[in-house]
N, C-alpha and C positions, 0 to 999 in steps of 0.2 A: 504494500500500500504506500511505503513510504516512498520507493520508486516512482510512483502513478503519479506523485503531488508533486515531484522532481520534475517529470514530461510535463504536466499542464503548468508548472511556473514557467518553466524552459517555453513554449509554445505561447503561454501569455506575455512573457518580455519579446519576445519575437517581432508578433504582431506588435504589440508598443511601439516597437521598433520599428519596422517596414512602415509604422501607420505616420509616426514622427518623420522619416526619412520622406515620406510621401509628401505629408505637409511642408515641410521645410522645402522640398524641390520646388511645388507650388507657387511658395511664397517670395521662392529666390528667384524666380526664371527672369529674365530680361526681355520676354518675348511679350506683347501687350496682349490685353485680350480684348478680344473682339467684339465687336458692339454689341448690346442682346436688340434683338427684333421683338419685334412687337409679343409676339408669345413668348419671351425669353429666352431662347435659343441658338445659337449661330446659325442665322441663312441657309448654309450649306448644308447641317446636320437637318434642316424641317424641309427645306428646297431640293436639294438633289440627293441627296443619301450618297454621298461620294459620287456621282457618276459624271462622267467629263465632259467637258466644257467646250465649244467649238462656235466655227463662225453657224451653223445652223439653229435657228430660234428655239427650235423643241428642245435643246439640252443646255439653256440658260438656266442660272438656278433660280430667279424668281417668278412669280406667277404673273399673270398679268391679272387675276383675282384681287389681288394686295393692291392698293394703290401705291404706295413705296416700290412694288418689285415692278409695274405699270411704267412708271418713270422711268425707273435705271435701263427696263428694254426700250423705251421709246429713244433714249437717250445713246443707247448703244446701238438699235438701227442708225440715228441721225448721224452720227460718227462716222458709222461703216463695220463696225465690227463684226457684222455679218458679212464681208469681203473677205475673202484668205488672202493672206498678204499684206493686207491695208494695213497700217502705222497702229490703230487700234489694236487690231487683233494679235501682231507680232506682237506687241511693249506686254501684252496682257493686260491694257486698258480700255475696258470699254466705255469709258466715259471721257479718253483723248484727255484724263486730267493732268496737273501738275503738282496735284497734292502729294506730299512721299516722295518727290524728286530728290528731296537730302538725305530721305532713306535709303532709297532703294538706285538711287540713278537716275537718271534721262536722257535724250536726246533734244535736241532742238528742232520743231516742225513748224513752219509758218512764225518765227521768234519766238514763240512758249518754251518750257523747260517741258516737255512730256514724259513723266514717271513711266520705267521700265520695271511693272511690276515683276517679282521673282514667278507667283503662277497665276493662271485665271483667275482662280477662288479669292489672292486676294486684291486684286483690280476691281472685282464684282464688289467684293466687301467695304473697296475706298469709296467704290460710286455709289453704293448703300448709305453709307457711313457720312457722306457728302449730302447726300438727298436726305438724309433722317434730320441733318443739321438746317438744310433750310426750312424743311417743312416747323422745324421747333423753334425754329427763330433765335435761333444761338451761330446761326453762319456771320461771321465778320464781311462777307460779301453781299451774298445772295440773301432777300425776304421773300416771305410769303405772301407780301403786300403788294411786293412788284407782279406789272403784267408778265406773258409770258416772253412779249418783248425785248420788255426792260430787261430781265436775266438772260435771255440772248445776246444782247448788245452785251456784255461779260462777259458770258462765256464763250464765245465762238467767233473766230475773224468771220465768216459768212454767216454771220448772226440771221437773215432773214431764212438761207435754206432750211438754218437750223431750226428757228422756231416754227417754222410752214413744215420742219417734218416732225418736231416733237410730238407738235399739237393735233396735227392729223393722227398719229399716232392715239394720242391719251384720249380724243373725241373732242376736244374744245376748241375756242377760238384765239388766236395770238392774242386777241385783246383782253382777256381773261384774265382774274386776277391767280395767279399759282394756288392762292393757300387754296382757294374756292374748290380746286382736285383734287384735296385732302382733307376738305372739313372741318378747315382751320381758318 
């Protein structure tokens, strides 16, 4: 019996152990975490269950149900990221942004810095992550006050193709106030 209390302390400091070593890895990683979405979840893990990511719309990871996932594909047609080849879809940005250019790298296109995400998963996550900040009114840019216009004129040197494709895209009109696509 005395042996038996020996194995379960042994096996209780263990776990302790692995569970401490666990926490601690957690707590020390240098790698950010990812924004939670609206259900709290990573995108990726409620969007795609891992599966890959390409210039073909069907295996984007967000829905166009979501008005947040609605945007980022409207956003990634107007781009081109449904092009093989195009600047978008090589950098692994589908939203052609510049956010993460001190992260991750860039190239220059049209004089922007354009961030050369490392994979798709997370170029989709910046444009997520981008769009969740306007729609909440926390972007140092972009409001949800402006029309869809006005944030064209920003974001994009052919700012009117852009917004004549977003907006056909999402169903509205450029003269549209943004939050009004979101309920804000």
């Amino acid at each position: 019996m005395k042996g038996n209390k020996l194995w379960i302390a042994a096996g209780i400091f263990a776990l302790l152990a692995l569970g401490g070593g666990v926490a601690i890895a957690e707590t020390t990683s240098s790698d950010p975490a990812p924004a939670p979405t609206p259900d709290g979840l990573d995108g990726f893990d409620t969007f795609t269950g891992g599966a890959v990511i390409t210039t073909d719309p069907s295996t984007w990871p967000f829905p166009d149900a979501d008005p947040l996932g609605r945007v980022c594909n409207a956003v990634a047609h107007a781009e081109g990221y449904n092009v093989p080849g195009s600047n978008p879809y090589r950098l692994n940005n589908p939203g052609d942004i510049s956010d993460g250019a001190t992260t991750f790298g860039s190239e220059v296109h049209s004089g922007s810095h354009v961030t050369h995400f490392p994979d798709a998963q997370t170029g989709w996550q910046w444009l997520w992550d981008k769009w969740s900040n306007i729609i909440n009114g926390t972007s140092d840019v972009y409001s949800p006050e402006m029309s869809w216009d006005q944030l064209a004129q920003k974001w994009a040197g052919n700012w009117t193709a852009w917004s004549t494709n977003v907006t056909r895209y999402m169903g509205v009109q450029r003269t549209d106030r943004v939050g009004d696509s979101f309920g804000v």
